[in-house]
C-alpha positions as CSV (number, residue, x, y, z in Angstrom):
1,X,7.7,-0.4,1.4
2,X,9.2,-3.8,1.0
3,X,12.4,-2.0,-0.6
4,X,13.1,-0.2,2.4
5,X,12.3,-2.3,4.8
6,X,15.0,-4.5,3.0
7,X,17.5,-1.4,3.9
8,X,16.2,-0.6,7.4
9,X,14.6,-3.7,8.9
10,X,12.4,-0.9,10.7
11,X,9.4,-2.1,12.9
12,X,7.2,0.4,11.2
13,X,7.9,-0.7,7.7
14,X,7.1,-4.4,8.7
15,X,4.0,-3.2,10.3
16,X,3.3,-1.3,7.4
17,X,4.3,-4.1,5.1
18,X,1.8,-6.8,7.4
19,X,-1.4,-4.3,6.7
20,X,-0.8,-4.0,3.3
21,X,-0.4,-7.5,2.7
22,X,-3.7,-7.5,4.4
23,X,-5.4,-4.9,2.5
24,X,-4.4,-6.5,-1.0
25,X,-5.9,-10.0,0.8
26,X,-9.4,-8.2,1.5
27,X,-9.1,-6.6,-2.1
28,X,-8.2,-10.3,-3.5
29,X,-11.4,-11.9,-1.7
30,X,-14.1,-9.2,-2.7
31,X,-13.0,-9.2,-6.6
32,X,-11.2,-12.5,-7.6
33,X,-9.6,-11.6,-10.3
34,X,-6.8,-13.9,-10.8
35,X,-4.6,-10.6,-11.4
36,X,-5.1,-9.5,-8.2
37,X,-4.4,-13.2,-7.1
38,X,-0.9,-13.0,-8.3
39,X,0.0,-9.7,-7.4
40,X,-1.3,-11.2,-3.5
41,X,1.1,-14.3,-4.9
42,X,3.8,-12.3,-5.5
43,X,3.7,-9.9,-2.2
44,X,3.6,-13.1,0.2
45,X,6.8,-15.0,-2.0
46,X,8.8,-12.1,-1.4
47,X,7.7,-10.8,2.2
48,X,8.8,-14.7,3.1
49,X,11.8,-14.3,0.8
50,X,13.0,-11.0,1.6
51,X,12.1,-10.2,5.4
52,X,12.0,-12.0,8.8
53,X,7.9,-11.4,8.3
54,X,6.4,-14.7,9.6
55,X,3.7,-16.0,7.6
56,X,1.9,-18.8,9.4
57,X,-0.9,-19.3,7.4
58,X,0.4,-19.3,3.8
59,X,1.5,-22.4,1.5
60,X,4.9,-23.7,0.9
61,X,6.6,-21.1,-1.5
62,X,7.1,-23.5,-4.6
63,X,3.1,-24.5,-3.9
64,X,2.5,-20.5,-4.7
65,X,4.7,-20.5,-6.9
66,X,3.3,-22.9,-9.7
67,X,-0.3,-21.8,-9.1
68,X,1.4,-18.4,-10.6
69,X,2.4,-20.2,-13.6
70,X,-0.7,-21.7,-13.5
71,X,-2.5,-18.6,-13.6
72,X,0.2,-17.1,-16.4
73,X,-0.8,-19.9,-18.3
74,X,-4.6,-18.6,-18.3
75,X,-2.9,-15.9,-20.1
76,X,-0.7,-16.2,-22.7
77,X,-1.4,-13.9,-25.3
78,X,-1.3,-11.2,-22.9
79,X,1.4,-8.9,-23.2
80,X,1.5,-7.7,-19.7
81,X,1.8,-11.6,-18.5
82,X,5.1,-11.1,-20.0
83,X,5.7,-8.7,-17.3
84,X,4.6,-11.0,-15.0
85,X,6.7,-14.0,-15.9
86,X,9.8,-12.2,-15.7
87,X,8.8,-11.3,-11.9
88,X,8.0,-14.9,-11.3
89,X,11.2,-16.1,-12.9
90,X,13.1,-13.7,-10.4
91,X,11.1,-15.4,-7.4
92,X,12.1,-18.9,-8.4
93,X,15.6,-17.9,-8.7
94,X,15.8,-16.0,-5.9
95,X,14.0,-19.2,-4.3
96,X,15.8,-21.5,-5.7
97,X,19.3,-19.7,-4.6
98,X,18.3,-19.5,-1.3
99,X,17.8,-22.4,-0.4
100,X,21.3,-23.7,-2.4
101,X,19.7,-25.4,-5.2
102,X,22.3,-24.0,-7.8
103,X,21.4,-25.8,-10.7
104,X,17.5,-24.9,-10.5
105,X,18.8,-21.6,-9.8
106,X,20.9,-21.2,-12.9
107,X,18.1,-21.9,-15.1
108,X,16.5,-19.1,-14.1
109,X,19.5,-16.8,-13.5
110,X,20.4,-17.4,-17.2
111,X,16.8,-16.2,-18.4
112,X,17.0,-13.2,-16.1
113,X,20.7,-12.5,-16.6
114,X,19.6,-12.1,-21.2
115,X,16.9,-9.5,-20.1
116,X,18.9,-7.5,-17.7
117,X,18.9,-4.5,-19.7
118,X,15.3,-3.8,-18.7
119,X,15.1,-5.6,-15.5
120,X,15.9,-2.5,-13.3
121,X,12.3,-0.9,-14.5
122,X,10.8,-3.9,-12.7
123,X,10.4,-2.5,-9.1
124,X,7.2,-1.5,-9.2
125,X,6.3,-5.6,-9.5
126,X,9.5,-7.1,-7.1
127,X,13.0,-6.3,-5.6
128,X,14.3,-6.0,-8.8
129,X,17.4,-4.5,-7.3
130,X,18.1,-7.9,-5.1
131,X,18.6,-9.2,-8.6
132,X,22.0,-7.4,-8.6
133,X,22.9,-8.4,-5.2
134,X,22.2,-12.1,-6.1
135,X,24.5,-11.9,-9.4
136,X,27.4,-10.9,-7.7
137,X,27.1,-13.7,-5.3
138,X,26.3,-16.3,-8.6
139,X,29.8,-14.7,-10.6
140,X,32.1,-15.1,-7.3
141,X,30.9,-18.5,-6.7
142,X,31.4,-19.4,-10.5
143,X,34.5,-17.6,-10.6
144,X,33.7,-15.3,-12.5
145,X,34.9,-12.2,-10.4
146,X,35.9,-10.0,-14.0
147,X,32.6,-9.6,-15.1
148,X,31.0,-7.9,-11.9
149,X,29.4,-4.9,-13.3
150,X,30.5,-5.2,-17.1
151,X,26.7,-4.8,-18.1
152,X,26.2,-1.7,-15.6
153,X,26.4,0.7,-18.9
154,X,23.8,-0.6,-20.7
155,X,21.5,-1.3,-18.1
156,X,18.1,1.1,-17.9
157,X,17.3,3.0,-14.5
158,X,14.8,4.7,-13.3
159,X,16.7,7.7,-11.9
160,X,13.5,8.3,-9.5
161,X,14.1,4.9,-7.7
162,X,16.9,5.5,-4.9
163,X,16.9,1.8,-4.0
164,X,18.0,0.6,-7.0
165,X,20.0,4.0,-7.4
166,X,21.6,3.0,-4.1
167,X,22.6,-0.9,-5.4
C-alpha cells in the first residue's frame, strides 16, 4: 500500500495507509510483543518519511528510531533481527539523507550499498526500492555519475514485485 501510494499519491491509498497503521496500533496494544512494536516502528518512520501523512501524535523519528535498536538489541542471536537491522539501517539513511546530513548518511549508505545484492527482496519490510532512487542521488552528488547501475546484473528481484520492477 505504501509502495503505491509512493507512485500515485492517491487519497484512497493514504486513507488506506492511515487505517492500517491503525489496525497494526490496536494489534501492538492488545499483544505487546516487541516484534509487533517494531514493525508499528517501522510503518510510522516510513509513512513520515515517504508520504505527506501527518502524524501528530508520534515521537521525533530519531527518538523511534533508537528504541528499534534498542529493541534489536533484545535480540541478537536472532537471525531474523538480521532482517530487521538491515530495514532500520535503510530508515536512518533514508533519514539521515533527508534531512542533508551526508556524513551520517554515508555510514549507512556504505553498509546498505555491500548488501545490495539481496536488498531488493526487502519490500515486504520497507521501500526497498527508494533505496535505488536514493543511490543515484548519493553517486551524482559524489561524482560518481559512471557507476549508476553497474551492480543492476547482480542484483536479486522479485519478478512478482512491479514497484521495484518499475524502479
Amino acid at each position: 500500500t505504501l509502495a503505491n501510494y509512493y507512485f500515485s499519491s492517491a487519497d484512497t491509498d493514504k486513507e488506506l495507509i492511515k487505517l492500517l497503521k491503525t489496525e497494526i496500533k490496536n494489534i501492538s496494544a492488545l499483544n505487546k510483543s516487541p516484534r509487533i512494536e517494531l514493525i508499528l516502528i517501522f510503518i510510522s518512520v516510513q509513512i513520515i518519511l515517504f508520504t505527506d501523512i501527518e502524524l501528530k501524535e508520534e515521537e521525533p523519528i530519531e527518538d523511534l528510531l533508537e528504541k528499534c535498536d534498542k529493541i534489536l538489541d533484545q535480540y541478537k542471536g536472532d537471525k531474523k533481527s538480521g532482517y530487521y537491522k538491515l530495514i532500520l539501517t535503510f530508515l536512518y539513511f533514508e533519514y539521515y539523507f533527508k534531512i542533508n546530513q551526508t556524513k551520517k548518511a554515508m555510514i549507512y549508505f556504505e553498509v546498505l550499498d555491500q548488501n545490495s545484492q539481496k536488498w531488493l527482496l526487502q519490500s515486504n519490510g520497507c521501500l526497498a526500492f527508494k533505496f535505488l532512487l536514493s543511490k543515484i542521488d548519493v553517486l551524482l552528488r559524489a561524482g560518481k555519475k559512471d557507476e549508476i547501475g553497474t551492480d543492476a546484473e547482480t542484483m536479486y528481484l522479485d519478478p512478482n514485485d512491479l514497484y521495484t520492477s518499475v524502479i
